[in-house]
C-alpha positions as CSV (number, residue, x, y, z in Angstrom):
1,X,-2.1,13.2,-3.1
2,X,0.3,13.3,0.2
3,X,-1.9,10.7,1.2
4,X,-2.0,8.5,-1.2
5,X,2.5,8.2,-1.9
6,X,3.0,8.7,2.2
7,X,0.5,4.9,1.7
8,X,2.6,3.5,-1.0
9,X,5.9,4.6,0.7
10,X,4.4,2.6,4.0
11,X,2.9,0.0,2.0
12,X,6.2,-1.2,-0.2
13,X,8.4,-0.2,2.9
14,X,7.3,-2.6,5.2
15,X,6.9,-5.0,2.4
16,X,10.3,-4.7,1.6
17,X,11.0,-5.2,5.2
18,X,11.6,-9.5,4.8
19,X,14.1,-9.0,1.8
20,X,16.7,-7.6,4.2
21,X,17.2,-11.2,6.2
22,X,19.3,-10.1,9.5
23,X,16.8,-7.4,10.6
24,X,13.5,-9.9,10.2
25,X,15.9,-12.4,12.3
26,X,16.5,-9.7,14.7
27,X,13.4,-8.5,15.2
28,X,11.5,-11.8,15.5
29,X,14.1,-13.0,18.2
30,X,13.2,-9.7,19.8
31,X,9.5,-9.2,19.6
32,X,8.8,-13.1,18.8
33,X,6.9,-14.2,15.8
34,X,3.7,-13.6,17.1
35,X,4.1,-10.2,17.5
36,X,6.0,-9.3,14.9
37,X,3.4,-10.3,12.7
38,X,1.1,-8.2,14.1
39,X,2.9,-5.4,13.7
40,X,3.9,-6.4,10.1
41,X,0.2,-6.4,9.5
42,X,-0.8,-3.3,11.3
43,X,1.4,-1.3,9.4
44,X,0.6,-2.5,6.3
45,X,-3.0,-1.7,6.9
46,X,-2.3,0.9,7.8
47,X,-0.3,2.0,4.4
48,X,-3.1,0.3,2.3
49,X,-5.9,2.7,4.5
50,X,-3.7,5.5,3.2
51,X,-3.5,4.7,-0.5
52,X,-7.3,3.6,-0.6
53,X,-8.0,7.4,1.4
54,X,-5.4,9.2,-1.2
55,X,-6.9,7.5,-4.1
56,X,-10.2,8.7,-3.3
57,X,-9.0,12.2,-2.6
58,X,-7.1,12.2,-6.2
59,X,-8.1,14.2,-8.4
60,X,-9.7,12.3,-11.9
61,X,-7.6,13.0,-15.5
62,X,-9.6,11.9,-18.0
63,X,-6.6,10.2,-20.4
64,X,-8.9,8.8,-22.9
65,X,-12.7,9.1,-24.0
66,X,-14.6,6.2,-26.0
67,X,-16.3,7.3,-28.7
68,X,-20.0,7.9,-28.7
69,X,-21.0,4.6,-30.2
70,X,-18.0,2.8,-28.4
71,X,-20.6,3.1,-25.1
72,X,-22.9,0.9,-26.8
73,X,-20.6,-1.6,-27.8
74,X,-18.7,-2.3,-25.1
């Protein structure tokens, strides 16, 4: 479960990352835009290889089960 909100945090972090104008503008000028979008895409690989790991380490609640002849119609 660490795993999978440490991904999220990552993941909507660095997403939230272009709202905040000045700091993209600074750290295009610094890195350049090349690089800064490879690190902007690194990273959010990265968080998305975290939720996809912590999601399949979750454990599975069962919130609703169809009925027996709910199978067949669906």
């Amino acid at each position: 479960m660490l795993l999978l909100v440490t991904g999220l945090l990552i993941f909507v972090a660095i997403h939230m990352l272009p709202t905040f104008a000045p700091a993209r503008r600074q750290l295009v000028q610094k890195l350049g835009a090349g690089p800064y979008k490879g690190i902007f895409s690194v990273i959010a690989l990265l968080g998305l290889v975290l939720v996809i790991m912590g999601k399949a380490g979750a454990p599975v609640i069962s919130v609703w089960q169809p009925p027996p002849w709910g199978r067949h119609v669906a």
